[in-house]
Backbone as ProteinMPNN parsed JSONL, in Angstrom:
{"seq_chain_A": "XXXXXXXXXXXXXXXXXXXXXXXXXXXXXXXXXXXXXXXXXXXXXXXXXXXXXXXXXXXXXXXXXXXXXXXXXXXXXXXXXXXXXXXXXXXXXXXXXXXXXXXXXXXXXXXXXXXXXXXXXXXXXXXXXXXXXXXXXXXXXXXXXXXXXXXXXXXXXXXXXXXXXXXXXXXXXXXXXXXXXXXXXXXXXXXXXXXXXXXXXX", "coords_chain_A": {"N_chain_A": [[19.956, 60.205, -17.949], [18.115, 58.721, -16.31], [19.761, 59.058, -13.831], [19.186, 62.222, -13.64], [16.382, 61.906, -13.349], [15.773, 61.225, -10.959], [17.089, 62.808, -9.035], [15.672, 65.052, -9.436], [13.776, 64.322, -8.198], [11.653, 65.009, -5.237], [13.104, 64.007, -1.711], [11.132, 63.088, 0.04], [9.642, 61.451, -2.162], [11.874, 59.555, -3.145], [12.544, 58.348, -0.901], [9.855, 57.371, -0.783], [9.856, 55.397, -3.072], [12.31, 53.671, -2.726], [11.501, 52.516, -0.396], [9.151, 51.228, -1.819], [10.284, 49.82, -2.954], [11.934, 47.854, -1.768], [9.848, 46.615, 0.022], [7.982, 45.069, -2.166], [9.948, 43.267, -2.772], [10.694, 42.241, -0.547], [7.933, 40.619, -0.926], [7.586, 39.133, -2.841], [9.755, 37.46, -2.2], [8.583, 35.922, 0.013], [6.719, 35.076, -1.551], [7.961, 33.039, -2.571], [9.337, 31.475, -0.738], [7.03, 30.255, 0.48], [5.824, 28.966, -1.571], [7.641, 26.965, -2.14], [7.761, 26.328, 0.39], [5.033, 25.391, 0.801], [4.862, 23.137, -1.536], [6.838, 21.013, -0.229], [5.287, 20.766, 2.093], [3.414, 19.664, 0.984], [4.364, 17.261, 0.301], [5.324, 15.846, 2.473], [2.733, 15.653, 3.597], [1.501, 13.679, 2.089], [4.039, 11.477, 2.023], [2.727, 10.995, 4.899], [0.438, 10.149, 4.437], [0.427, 7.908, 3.259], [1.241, 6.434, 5.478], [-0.662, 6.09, 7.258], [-3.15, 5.936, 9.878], [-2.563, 3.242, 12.28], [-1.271, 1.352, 11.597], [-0.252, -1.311, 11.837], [-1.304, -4.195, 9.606], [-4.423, -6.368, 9.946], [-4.581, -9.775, 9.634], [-7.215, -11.488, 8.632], [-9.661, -14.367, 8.322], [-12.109, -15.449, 5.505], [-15.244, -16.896, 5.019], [-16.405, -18.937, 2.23], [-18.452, -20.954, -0.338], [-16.211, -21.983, -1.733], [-14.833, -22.437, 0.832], [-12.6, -21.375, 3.349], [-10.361, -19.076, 3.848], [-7.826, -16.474, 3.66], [-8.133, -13.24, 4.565], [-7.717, -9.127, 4.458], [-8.397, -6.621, 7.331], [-9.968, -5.154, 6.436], [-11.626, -6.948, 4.573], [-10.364, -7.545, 2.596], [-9.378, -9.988, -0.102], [-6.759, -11.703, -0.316], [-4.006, -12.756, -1.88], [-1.874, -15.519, -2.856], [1.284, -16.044, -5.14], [1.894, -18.332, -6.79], [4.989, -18.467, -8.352], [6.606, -17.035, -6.393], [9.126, -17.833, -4.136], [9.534, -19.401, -0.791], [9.612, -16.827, 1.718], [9.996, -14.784, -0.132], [10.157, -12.651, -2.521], [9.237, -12.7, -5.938], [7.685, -10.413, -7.457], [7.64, -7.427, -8.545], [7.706, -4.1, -10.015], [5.582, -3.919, -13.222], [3.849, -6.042, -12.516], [4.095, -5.795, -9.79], [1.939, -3.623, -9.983], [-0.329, -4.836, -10.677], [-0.71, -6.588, -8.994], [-0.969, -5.421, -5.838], [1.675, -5.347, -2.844], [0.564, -6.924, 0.077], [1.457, -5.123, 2.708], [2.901, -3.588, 6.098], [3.316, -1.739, 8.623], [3.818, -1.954, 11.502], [3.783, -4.475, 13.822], [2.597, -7.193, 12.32], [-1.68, -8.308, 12.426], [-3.134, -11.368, 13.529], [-6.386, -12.45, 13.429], [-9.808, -14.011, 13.737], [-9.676, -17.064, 11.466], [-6.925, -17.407, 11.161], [-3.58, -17.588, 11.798], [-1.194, -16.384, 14.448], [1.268, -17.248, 14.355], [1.957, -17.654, 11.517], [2.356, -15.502, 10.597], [4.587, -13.15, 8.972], [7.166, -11.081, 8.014], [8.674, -9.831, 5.005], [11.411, -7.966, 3.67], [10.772, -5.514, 1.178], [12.763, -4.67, -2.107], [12.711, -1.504, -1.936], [12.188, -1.088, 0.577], [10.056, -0.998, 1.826], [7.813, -3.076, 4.18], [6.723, -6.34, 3.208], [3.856, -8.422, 4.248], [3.965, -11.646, 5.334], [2.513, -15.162, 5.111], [2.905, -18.123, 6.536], [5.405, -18.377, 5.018], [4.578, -17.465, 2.478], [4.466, -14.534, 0.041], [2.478, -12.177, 0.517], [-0.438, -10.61, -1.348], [-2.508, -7.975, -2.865], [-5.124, -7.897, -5.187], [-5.232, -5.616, -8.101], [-7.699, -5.836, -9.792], [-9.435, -6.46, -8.26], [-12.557, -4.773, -6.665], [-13.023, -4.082, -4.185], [-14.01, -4.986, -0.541], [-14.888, -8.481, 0.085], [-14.491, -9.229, -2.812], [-13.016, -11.543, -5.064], [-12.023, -11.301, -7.293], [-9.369, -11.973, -8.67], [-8.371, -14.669, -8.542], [-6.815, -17.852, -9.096], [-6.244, -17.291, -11.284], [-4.058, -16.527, -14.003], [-1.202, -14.771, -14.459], [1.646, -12.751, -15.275], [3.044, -15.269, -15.604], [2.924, -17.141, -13.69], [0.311, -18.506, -11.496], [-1.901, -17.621, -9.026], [-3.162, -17.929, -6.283], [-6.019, -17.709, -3.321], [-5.339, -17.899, 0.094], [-5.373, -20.706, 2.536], [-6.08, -21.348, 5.72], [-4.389, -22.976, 6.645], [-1.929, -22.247, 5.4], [-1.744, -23.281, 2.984], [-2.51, -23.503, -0.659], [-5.9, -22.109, -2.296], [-7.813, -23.884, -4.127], [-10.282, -23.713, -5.271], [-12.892, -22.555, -6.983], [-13.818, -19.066, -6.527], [-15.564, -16.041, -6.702], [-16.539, -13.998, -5.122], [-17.437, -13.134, -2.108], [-19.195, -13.089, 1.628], [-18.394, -10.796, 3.782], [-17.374, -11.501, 6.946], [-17.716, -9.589, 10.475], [-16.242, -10.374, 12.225], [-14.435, -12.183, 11.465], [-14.622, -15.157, 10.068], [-14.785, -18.728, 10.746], [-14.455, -21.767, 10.355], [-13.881, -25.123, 8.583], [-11.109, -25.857, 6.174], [-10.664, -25.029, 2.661], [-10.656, -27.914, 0.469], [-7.282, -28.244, -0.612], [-3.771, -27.616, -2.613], [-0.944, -27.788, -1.486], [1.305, -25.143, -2.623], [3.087, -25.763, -5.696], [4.846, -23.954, -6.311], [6.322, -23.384, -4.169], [7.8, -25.327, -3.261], [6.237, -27.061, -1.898], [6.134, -27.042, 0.333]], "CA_chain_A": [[18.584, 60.679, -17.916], [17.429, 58.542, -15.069], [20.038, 59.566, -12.842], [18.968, 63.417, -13.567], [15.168, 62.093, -13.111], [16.123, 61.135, -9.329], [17.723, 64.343, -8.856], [14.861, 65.702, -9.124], [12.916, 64.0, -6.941], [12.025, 65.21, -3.882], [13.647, 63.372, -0.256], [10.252, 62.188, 0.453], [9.502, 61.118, -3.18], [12.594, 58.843, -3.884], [12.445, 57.327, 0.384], [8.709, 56.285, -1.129], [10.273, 54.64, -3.699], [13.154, 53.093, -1.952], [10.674, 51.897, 0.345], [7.906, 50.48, -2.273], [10.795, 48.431, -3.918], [12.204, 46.723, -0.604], [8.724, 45.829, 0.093], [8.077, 44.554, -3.093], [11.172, 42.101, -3.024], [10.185, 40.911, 0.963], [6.521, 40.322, -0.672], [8.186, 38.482, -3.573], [10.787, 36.484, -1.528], [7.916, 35.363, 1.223], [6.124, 34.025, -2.025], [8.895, 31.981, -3.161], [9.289, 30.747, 0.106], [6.363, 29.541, 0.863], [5.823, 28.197, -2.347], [8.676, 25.81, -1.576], [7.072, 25.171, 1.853], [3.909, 24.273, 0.183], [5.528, 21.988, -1.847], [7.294, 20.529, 0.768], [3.96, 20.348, 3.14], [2.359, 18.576, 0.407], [5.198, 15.905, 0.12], [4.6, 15.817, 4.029], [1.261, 14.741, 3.805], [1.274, 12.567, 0.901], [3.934, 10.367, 2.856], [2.638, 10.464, 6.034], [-1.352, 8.941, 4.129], [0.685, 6.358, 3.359], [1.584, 5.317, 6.478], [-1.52, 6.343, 8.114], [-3.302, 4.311, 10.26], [-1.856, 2.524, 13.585], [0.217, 0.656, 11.492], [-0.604, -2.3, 11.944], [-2.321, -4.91, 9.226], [-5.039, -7.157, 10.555], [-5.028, -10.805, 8.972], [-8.474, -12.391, 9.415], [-10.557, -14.704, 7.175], [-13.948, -15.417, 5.015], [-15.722, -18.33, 3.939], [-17.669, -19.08, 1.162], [-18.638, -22.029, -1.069], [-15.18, -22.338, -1.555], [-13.825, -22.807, 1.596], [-12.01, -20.607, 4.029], [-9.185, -18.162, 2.753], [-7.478, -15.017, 3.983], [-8.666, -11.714, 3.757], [-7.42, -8.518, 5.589], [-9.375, -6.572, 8.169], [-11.082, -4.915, 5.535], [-12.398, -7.766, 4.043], [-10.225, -7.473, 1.433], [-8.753, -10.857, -0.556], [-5.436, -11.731, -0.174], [-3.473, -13.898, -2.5], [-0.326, -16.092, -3.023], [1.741, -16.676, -6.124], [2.921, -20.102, -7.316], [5.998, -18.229, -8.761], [7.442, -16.591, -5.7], [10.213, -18.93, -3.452], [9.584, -19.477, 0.913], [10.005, -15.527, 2.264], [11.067, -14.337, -0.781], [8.622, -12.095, -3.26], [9.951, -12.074, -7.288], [6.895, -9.657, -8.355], [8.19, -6.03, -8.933], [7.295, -3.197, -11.818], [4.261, -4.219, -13.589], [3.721, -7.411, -11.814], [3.301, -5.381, -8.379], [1.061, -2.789, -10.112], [-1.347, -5.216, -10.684], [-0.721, -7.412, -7.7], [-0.228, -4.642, -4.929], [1.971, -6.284, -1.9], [0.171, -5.992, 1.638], [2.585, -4.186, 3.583], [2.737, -3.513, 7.194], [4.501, -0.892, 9.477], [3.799, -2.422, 12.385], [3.509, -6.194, 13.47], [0.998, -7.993, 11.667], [-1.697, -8.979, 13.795], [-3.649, -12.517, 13.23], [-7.442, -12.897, 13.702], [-10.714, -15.338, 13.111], [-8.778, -18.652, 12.212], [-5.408, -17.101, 11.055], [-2.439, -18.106, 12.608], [-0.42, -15.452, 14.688], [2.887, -17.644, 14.286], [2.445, -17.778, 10.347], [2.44, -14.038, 10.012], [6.08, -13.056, 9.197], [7.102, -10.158, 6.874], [9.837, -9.793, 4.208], [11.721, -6.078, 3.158], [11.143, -5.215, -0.262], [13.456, -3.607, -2.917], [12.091, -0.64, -1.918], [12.287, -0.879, 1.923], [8.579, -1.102, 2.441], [7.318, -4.42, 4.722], [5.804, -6.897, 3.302], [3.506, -9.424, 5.108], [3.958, -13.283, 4.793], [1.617, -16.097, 5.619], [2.925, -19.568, 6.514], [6.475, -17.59, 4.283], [4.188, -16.989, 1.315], [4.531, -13.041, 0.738], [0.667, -11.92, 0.296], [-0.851, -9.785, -2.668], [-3.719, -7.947, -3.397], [-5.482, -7.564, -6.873], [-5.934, -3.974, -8.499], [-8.761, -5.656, -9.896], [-10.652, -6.385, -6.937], [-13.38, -3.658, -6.619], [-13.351, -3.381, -2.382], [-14.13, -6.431, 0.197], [-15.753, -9.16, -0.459], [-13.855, -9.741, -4.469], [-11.411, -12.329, -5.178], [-11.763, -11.63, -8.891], [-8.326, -12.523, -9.205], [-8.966, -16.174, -7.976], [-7.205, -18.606, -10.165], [-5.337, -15.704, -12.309], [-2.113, -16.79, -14.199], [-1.069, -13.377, -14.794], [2.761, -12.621, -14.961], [3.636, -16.456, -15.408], [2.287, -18.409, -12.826], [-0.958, -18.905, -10.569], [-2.04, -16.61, -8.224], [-4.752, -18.228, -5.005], [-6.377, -17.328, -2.235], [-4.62, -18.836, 0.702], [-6.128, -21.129, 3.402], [-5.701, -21.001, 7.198], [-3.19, -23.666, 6.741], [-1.042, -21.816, 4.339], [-1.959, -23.796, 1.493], [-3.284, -22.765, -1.568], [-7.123, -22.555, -1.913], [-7.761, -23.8, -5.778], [-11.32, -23.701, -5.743], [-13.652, -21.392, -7.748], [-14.275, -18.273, -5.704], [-15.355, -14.949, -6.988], [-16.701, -13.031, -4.581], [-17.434, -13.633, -0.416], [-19.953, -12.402, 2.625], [-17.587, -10.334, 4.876], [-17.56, -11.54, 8.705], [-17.043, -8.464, 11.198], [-16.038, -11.488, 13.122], [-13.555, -13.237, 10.085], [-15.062, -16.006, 9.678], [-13.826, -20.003, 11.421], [-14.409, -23.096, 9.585], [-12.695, -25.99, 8.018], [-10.475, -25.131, 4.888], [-11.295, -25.794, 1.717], [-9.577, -28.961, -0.194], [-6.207, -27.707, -1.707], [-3.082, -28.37, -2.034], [0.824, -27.0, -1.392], [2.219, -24.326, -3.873], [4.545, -26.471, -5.949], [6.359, -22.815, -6.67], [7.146, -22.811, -3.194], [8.568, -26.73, -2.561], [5.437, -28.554, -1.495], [6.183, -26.372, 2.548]], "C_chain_A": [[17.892, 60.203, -16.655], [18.043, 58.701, -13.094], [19.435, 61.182, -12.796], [17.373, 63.503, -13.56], [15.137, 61.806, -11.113], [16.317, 61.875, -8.964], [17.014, 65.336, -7.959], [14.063, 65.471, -8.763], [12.908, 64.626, -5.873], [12.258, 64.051, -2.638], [12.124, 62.397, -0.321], [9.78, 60.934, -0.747], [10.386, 59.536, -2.991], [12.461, 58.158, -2.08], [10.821, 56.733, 0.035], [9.112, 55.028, -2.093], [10.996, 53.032, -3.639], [12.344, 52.324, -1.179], [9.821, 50.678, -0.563], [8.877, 49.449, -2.929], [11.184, 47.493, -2.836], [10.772, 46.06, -0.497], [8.293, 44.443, -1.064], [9.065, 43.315, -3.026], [10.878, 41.531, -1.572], [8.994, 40.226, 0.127], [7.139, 39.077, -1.954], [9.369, 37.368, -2.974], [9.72, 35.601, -0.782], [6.994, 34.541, 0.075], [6.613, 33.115, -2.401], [8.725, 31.188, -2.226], [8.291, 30.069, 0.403], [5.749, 28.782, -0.502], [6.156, 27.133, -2.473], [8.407, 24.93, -0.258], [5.811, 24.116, 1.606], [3.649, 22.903, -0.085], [6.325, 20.747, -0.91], [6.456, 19.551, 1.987], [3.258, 19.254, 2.657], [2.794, 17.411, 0.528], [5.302, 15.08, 1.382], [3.447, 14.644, 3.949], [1.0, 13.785, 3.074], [2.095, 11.463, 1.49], [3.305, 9.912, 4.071], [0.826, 9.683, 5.788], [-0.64, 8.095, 4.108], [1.146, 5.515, 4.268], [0.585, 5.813, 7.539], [-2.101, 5.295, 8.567], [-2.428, 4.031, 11.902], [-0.63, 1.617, 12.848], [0.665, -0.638, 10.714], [-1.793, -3.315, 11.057], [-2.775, -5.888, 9.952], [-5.004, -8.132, 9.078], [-5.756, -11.516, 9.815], [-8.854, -13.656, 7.96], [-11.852, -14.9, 7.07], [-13.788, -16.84, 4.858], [-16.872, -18.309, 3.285], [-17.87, -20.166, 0.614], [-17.208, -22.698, -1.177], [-14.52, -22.986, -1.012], [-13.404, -21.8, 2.438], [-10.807, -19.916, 3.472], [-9.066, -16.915, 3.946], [-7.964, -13.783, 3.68], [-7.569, -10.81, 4.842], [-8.244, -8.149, 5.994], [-10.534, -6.236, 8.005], [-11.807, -5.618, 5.062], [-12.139, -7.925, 2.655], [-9.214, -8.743, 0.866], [-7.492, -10.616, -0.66], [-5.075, -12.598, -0.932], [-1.974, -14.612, -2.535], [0.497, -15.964, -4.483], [2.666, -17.381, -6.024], [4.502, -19.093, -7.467], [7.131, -17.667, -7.469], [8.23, -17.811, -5.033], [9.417, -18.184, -2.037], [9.975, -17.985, 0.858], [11.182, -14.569, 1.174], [10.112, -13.445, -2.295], [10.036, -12.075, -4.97], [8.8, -10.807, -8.063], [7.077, -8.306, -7.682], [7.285, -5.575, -10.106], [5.521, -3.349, -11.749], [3.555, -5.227, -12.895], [2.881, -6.507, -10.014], [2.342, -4.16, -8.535], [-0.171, -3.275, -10.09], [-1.931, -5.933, -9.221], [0.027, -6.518, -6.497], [0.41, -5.301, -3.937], [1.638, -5.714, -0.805], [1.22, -6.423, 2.535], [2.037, -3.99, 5.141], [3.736, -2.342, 7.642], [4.359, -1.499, 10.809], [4.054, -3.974, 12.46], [2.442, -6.546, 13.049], [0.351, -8.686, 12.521], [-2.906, -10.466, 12.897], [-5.202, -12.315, 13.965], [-8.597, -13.68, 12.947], [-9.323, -16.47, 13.515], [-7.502, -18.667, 11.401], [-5.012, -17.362, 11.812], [-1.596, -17.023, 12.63], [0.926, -16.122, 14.062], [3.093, -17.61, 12.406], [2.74, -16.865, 9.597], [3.811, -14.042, 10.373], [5.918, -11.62, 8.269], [8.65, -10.07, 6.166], [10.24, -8.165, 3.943], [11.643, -6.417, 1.684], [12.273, -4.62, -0.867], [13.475, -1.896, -2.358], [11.787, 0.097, -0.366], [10.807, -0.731, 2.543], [8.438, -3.007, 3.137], [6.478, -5.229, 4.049], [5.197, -8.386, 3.934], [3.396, -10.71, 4.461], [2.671, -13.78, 5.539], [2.454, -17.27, 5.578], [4.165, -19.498, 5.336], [6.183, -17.223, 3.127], [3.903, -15.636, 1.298], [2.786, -13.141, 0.136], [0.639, -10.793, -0.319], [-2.268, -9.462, -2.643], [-4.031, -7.69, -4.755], [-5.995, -6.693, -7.496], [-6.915, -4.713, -9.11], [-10.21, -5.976, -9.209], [-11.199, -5.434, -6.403], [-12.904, -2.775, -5.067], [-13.406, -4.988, -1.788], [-15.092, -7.163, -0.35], [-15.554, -9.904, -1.774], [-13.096, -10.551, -4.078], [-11.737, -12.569, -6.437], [-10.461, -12.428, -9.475], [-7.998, -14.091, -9.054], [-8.556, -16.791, -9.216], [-5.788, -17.958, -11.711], [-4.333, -16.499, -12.571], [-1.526, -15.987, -14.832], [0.527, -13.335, -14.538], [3.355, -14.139, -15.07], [3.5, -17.879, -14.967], [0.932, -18.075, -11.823], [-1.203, -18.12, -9.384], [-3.688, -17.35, -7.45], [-4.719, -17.789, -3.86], [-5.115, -18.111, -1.402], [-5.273, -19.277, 1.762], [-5.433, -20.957, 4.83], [-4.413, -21.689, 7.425], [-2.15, -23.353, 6.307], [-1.392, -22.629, 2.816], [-2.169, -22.907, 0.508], [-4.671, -23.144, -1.795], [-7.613, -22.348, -3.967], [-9.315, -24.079, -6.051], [-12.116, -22.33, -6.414], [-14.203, -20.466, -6.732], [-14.263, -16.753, -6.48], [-15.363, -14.154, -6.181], [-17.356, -13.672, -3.298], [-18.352, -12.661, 0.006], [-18.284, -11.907, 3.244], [-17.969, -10.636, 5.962], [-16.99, -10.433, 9.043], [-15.59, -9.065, 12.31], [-14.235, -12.342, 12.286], [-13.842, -14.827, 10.826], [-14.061, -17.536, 9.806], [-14.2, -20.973, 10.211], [-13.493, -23.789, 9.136], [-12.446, -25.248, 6.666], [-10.804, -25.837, 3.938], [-10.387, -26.431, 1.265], [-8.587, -27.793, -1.213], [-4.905, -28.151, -1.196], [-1.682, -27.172, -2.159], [0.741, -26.302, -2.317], [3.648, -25.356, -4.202], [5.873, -25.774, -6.59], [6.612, -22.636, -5.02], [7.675, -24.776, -2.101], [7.283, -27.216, -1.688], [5.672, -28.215, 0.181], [4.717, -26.119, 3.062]], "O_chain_A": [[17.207, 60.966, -15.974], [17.524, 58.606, -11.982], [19.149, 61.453, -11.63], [16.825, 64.597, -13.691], [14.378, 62.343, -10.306], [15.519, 62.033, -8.04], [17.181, 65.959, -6.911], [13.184, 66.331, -8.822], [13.989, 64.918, -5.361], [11.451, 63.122, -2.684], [12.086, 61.218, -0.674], [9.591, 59.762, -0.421], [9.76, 58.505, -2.745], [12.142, 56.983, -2.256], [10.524, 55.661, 0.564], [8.735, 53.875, -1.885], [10.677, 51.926, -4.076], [12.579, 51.131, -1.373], [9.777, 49.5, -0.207], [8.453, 48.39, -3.391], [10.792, 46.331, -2.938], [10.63, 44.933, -0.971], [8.305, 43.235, -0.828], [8.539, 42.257, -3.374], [10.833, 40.305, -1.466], [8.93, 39.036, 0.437], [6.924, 37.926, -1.574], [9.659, 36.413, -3.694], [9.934, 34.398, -0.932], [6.489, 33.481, 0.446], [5.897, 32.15, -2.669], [8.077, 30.165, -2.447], [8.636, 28.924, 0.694], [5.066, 27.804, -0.197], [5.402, 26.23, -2.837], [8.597, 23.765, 0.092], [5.57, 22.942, 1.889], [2.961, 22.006, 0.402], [6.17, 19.56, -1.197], [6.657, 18.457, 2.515], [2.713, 18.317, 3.242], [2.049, 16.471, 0.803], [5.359, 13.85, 1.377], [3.343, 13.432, 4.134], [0.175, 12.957, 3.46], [1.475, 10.414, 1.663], [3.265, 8.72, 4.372], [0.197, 8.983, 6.582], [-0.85, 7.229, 4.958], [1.418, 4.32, 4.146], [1.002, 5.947, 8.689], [-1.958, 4.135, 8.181], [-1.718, 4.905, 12.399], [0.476, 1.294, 13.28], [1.36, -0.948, 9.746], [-2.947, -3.381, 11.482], [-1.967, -6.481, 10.667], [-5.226, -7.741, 7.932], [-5.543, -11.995, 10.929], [-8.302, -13.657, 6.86], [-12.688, -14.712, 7.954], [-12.856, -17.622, 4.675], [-17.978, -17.855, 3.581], [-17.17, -20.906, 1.306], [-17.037, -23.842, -0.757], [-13.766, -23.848, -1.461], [-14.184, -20.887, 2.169], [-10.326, -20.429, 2.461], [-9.883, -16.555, 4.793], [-8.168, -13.384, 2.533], [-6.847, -11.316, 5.702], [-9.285, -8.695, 5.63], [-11.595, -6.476, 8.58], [-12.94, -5.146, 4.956], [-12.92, -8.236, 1.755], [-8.086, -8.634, 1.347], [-7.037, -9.532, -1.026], [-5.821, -13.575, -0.854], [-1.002, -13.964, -2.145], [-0.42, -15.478, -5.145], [3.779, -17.322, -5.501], [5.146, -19.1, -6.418], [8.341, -17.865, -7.588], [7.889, -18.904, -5.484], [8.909, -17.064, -1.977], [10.729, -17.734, -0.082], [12.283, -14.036, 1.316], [9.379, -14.186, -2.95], [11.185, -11.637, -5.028], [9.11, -10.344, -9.161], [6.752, -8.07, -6.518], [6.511, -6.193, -10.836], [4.65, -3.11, -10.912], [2.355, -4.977, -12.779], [1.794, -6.591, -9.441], [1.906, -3.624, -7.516], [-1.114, -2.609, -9.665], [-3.008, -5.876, -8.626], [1.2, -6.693, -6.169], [-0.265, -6.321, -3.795], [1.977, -4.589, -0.438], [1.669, -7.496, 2.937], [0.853, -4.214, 5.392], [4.791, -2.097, 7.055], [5.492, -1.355, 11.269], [4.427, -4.654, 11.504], [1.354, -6.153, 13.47], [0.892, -9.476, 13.296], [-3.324, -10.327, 11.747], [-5.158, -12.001, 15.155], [-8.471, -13.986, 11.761], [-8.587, -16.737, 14.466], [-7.021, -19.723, 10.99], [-5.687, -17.518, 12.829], [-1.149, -16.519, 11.6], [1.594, -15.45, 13.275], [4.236, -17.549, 11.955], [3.186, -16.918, 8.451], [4.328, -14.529, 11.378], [4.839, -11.158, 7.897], [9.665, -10.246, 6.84], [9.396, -7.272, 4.026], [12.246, -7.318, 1.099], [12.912, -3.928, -0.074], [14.501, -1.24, -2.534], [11.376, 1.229, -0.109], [10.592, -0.356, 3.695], [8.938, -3.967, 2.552], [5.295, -4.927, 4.212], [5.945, -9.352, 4.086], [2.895, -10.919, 3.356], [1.967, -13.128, 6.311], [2.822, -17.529, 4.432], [4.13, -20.467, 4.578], [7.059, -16.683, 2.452], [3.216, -15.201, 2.223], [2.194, -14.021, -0.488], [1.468, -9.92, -0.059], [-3.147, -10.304, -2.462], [-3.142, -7.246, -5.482], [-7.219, -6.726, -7.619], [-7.731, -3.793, -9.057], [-11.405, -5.83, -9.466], [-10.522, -4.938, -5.502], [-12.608, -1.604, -4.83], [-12.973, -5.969, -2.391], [-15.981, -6.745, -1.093], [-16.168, -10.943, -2.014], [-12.499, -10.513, -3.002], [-11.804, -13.717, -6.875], [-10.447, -13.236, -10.403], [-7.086, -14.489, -9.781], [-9.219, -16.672, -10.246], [-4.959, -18.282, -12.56], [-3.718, -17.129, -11.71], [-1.192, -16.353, -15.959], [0.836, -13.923, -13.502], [4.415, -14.191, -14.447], [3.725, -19.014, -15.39], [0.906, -16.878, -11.536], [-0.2, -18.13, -8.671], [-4.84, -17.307, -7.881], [-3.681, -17.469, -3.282], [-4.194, -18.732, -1.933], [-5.955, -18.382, 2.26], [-4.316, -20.455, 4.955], [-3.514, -21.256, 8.145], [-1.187, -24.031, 6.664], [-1.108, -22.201, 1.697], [-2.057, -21.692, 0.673], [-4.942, -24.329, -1.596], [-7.7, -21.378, -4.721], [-9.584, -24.688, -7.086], [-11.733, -21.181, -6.191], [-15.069, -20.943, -5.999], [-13.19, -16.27, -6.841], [-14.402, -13.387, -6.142], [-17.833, -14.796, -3.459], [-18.566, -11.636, -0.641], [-17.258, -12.578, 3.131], [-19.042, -10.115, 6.265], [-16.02, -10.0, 8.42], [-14.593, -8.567, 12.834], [-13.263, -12.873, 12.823], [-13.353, -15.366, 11.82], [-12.969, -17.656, 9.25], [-14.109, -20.537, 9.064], [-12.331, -23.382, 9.154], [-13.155, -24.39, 6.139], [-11.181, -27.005, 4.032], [-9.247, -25.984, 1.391], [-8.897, -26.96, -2.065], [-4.646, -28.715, -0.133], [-1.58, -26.098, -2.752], [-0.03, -26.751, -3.165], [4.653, -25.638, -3.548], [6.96, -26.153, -7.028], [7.169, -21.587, -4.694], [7.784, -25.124, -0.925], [7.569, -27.837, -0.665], [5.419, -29.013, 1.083], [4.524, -25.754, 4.222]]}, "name": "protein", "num_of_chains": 1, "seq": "XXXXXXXXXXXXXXXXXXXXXXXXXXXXXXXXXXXXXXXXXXXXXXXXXXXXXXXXXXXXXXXXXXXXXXXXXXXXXXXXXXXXXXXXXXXXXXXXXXXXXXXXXXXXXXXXXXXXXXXXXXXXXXXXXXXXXXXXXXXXXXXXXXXXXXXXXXXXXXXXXXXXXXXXXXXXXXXXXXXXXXXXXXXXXXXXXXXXXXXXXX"}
C-alpha cells in the first residue's frame, strides 16, 4: 500500500519528501551534537572556576584579643589539626567537608608576618595541592560565614583539636571568634601557645 502510495506521487512530490526527511535527520543530529558539546562546555567551565584565579594562595595574618594567627588573603581563618602528622593531612570524606583544605595551584605566597620559608604544600589523595605552614597542612571551616570568623576556634570535631595557627607555627589556643581584617595582614607579637602535641612538639 505504501509502496503503491509513492507510485503515485509525483517526481517533484516524493524529491520534497526525500528532501524534508534528510533535513530533518541533519536538524536532529546537530541537536544531539551539540547537546553533548553543551555538556561538555559546561564540564569546561565548572573545572576551569575551580582553578580560577592566578593561582596562587596568599598567606597573611590578623590580630585580635587573641593574638596573631593566619588568615588567607581574603581574610579568611585558617586552621591546624592536632590529629594530622608533620606534612602529612589524615582528614578526608566527611572530615574535609567540614574542614575544606586550602589548596594552591601555584606557589603559595607569604605576607604581613607569615613566613615565606614555612609555606610548603602536600598532594592530596585526590591530586589537588595542599598548603602547609611550618608542615602543618591548613584548613578552613564550612562554618565560617566569610573573613573575619574563626568560629571553628577550639573545635574538637572529627577526634582531635582544630586552632588557629600563629606566625611561629604554633598553635594559637586562645578564645577567638571573630577578627578586624587588615588590607595590610596585620604584624604583632603572637599570642601565648603552645606546639601541637599531634604533630611531636616541631
Amino acid at each position: 500500500m505504501r509502496d503503491s502510495l509513492w507510485m503515485r506521487m509525483s517526481t517533484a512530490a516524493r524529491l520534497a519528501t526525500g528532501v524534508g526527511s534528510a533535513a530533518a535527520l541533519t536538524v536532529l543530529a546537530a541537536a544531539c551534537s551539540s547537546g553533548g558539546g553543551s555538556s561538555s562546555a559546561t564540564g569546561a567551565a565548572s573545572a576551569s572556576a575551580g582553578g580560577s584565579g592566578s593561582g596562587a594562595t596568599v598567606i597573611t595574618t590578623a590580630t585580635s584579643s587573641g593574638g596573631t594567627f593566619l588568615t588567607d588573603g581574603a581574610g579568611r581563618a585558617v586552621y591546624l589539626w592536632v590529629k594530622d602528622t608533620r606534612d602529612a593531612s589524615v582528614c578526608s570524606g566527611a572530615c574535609a567537608g567540614a574542614w575544606p583544605p586550602v589548596t594552591t595551584t601555584g606557589t603559595a605566597k607569604a605576607t604581613g608576618s607569615a613566613s615565606a620559608s614555612d609555606l610548603g604544600t602536600i598532594t592530596r589523595s585526590d591530586g589537588t595541592k595542599q598548603v602547609t605552614y611550618d608542615g602543618h597542612p591548613l584548613y578552613y571551616y564550612a562554618g565560617d560565614s566569610g573573613s573575619g570568623m574563626a568560629s571553628g576556634q577550639g573545635s574538637d570535631s572529627f577526634g582531635a583539636k582544630w586552632w588557629l595557627v600563629s606566625p611561629s607555627g604554633s598553635d594559637v589556643t586562645a578564645s577567638v571568634s571573630s577578627f578586624t581584617v587588615s588590607s595590610s595582614g596585620a604584624g604583632g607579637s603572637s599570642a601565648p601557645s603552645s606546639k601541637s602535641a599531634g604533630l611531636g612538639g616541631y
